[in-house]
ROZA-662344 format. One record per residue: x, y, z of N, C-alpha, C in turn; residue in three letters. Coordinates in pm, whole numbers, always signed. Atoms other than C-alpha are relative to their C-alpha. Layout:
% residues N
PT  n.east  n.north  n.up  ca.east  ca.north  ca.up  c.east  c.north  c.up  rest
PT  X  Y  Z  X  Y  Z  X  Y  Z  ALA
...
***
This chain:
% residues 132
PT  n.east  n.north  n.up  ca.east  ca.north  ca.up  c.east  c.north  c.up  rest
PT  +109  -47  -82  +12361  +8315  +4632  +54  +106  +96  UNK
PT  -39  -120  -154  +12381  +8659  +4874  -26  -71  +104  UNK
PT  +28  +13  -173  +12418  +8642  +5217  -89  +103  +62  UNK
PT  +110  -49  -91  +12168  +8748  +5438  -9  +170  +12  UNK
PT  -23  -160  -70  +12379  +9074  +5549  -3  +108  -133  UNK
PT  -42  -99  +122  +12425  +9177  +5172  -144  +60  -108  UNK
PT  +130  -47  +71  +12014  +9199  +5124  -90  +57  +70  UNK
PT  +90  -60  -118  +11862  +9287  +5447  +57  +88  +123  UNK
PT  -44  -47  -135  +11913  +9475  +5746  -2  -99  +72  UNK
PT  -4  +186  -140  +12045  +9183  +6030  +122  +78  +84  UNK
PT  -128  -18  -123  +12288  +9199  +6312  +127  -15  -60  UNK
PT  -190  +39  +61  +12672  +9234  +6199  +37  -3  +66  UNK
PT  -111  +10  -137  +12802  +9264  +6556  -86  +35  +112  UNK
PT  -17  -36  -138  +12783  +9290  +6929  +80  +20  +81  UNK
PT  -70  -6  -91  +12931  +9313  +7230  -61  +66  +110  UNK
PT  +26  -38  -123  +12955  +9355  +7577  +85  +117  +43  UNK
PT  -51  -132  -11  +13036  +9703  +7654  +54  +65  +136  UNK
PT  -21  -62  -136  +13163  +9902  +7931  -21  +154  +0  UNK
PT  +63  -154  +73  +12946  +10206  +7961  +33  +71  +105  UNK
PT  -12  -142  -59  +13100  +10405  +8302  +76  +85  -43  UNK
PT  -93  -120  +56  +13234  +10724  +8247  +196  -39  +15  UNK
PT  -164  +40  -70  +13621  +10698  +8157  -8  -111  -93  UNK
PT  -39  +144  +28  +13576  +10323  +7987  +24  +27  -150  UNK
PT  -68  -39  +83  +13765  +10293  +7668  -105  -18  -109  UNK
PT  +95  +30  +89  +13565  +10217  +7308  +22  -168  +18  UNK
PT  +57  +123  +0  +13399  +9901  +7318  +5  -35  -179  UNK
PT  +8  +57  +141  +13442  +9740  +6942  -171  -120  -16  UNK
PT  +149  +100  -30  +13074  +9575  +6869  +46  -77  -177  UNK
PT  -34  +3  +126  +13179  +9528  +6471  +83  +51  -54  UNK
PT  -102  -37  +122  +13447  +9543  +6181  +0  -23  -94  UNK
PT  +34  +36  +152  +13386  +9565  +5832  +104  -70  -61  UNK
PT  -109  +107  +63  +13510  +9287  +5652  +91  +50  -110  UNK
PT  -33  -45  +114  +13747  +9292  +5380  -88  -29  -110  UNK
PT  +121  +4  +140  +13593  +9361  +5055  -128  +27  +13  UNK
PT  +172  -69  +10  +13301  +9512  +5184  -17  +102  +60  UNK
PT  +49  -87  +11  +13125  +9792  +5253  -116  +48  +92  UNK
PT  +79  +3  -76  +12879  +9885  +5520  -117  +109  +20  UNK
PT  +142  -166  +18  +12583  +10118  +5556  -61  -73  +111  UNK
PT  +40  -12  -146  +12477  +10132  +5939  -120  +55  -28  UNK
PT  +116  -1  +11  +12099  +10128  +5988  -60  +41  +170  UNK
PT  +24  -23  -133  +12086  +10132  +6364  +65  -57  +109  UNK
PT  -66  +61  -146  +12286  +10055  +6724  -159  -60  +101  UNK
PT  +86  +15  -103  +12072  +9876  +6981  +67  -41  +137  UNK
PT  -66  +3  -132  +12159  +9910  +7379  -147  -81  +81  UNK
PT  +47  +118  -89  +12019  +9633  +7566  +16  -59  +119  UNK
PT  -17  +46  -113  +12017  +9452  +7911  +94  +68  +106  UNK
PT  -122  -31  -92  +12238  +9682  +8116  +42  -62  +162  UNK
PT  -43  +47  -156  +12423  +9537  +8412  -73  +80  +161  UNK
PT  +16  -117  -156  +12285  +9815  +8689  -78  +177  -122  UNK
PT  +24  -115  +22  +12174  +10158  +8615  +57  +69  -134  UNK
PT  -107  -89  +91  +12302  +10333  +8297  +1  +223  +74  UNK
PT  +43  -118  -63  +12190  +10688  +8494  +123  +123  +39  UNK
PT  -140  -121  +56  +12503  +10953  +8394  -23  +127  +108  UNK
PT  +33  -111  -75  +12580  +11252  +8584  -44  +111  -96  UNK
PT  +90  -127  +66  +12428  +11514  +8282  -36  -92  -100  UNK
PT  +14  +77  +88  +12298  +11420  +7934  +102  +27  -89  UNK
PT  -67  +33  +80  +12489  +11328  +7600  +124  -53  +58  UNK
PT  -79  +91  -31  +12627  +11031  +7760  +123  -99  -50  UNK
PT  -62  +120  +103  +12741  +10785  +7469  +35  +57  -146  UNK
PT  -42  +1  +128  +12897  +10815  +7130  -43  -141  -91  UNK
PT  +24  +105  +112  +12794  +10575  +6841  +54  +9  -118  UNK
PT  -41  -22  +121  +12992  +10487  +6536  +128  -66  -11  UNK
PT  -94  +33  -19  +13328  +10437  +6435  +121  +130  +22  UNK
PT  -78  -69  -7  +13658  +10613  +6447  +28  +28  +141  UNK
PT  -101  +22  -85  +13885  +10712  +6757  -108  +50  +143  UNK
PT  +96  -48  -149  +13550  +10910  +6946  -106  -60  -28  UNK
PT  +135  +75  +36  +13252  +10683  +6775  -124  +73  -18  UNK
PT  +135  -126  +67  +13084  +10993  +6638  -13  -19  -134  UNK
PT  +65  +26  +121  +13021  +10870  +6295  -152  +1  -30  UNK
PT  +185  +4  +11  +12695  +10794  +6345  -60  +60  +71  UNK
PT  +89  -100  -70  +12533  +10941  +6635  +83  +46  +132  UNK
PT  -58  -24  -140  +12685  +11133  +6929  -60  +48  +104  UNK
PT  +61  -84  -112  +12579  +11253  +7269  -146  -51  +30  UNK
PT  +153  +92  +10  +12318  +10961  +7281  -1  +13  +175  UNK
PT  +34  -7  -187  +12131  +11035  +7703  -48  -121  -46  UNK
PT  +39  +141  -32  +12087  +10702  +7805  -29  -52  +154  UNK
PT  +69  +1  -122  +11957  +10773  +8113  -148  -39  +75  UNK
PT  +91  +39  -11  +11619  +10604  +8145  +36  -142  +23  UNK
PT  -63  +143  +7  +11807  +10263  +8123  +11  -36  +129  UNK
PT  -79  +66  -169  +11773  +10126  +8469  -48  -130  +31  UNK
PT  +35  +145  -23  +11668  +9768  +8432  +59  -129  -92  UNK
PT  -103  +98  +127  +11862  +9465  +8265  -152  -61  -128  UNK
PT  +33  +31  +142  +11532  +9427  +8090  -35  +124  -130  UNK
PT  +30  -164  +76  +11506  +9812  +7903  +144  -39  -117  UNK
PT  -54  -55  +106  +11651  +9853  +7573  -27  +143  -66  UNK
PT  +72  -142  +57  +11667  +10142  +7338  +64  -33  -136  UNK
PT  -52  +51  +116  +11729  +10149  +6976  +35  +137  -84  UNK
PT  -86  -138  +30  +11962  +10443  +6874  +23  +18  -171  UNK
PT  -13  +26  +165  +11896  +10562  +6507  +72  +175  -11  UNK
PT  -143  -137  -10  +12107  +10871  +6372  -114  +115  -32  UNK
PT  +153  -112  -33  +11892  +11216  +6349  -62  -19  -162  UNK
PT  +54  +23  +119  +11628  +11196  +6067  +47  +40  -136  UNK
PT  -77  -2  +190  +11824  +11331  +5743  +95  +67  +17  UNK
PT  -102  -36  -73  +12146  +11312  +5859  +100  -89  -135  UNK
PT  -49  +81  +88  +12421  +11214  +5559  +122  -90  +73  UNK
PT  -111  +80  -57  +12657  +10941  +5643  +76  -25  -96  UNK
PT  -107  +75  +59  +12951  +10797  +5504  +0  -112  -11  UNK
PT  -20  +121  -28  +13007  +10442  +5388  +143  -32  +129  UNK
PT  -99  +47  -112  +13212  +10230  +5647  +30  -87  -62  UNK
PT  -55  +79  +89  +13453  +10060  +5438  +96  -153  +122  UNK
PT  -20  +108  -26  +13667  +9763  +5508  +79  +23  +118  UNK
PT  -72  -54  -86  +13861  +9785  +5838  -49  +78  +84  UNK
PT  +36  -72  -103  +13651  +10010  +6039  -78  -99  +43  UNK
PT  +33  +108  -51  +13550  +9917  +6332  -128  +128  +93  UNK
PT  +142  -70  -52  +13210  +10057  +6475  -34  -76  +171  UNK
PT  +9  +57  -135  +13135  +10021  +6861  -98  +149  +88  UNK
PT  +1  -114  -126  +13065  +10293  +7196  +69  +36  +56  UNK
PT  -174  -62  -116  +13232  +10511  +7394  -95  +83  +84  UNK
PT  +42  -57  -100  +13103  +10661  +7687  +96  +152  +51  UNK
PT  -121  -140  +4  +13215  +11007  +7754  +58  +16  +139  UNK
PT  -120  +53  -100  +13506  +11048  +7977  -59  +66  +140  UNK
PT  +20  -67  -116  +13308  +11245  +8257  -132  -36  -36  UNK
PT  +156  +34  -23  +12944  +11163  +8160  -53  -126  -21  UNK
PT  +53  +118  -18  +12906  +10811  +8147  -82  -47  +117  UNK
PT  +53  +93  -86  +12746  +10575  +8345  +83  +19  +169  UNK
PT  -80  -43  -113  +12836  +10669  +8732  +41  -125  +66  UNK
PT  -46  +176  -82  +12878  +10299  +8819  +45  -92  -115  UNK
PT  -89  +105  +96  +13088  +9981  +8655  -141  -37  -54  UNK
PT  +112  +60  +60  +12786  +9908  +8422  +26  -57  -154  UNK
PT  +3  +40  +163  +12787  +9676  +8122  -123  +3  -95  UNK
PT  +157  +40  +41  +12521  +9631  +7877  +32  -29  -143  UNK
PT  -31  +24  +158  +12518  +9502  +7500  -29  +28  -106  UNK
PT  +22  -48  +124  +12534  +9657  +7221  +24  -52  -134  UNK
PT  -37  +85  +117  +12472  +9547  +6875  -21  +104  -121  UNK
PT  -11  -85  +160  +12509  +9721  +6518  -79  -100  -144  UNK
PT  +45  +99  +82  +12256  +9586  +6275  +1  +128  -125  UNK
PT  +7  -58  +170  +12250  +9728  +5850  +45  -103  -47  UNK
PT  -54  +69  +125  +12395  +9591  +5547  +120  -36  -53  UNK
PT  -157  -23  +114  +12738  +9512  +5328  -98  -22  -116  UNK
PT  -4  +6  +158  +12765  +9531  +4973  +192  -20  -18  UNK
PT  -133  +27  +50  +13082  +9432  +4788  +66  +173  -3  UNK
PT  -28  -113  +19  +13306  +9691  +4785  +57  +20  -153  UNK
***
């Protein structure tokens, strides 16, 4: 029988992030071995305080060393209540890459435009695996 993640779009990861400017990549997910991943959408949720940046293209989404795989230069400046979410999808026909086994998909806040205060908030990475 498949698992859940290998037929539907569901949650593969979270985490609690650290979104001021400066804070290192947050890891939310890591593709397992032997599989294969196809990212569907990030969602930023409950922030600790203000997410409210000093310009826009605040956040990076994705994997790799700046978390621009998937979407970069996400403003996340409307975020000022622990109950506001937003649900960060990549631009409408935009080609991606699979995310094979070992990557690890998270945020990164950019080193001068993040969040102007210690603010957390949680981010989760929901899509699919397939065997690889």
């Amino acid at each position: 029988m498949s698992q859940l993640q290998d037929v539907a779009i569901c949650l593969l990861g979270s985490a609690s992030a650290g979104m001021q400017a400066g804070d290192a990549k947050t890891t939310c997910y890591t593709v397992p071995v032997g599989k294969i991943a196809i990212i569907d959408h990030f969602t930023v949720r409950s922030p600790s305080a203000s997410l409210n940046a000093t310009s826009t293209g605040d956040f990076n989404f994705g994997s790799g060393a700046s978390c621009d795989s998937f979407r970069e230069g996400v403003d996340l400046d409307t975020m000022t209540a622990v109950t506001d979410y937003m649900i960060i999808r990549s631009a409408d026909v935009t080609k991606h890459t699979h995310e094979v086994a070992g990557n690890t998909l998270g945020v990164l806040p950019h080193a001068t435009n993040g969040a102007v205060a210690d603010v957390t908030a949680t981010v989760e990475v929901w899509g699919h695996e397939f065997d690889a």
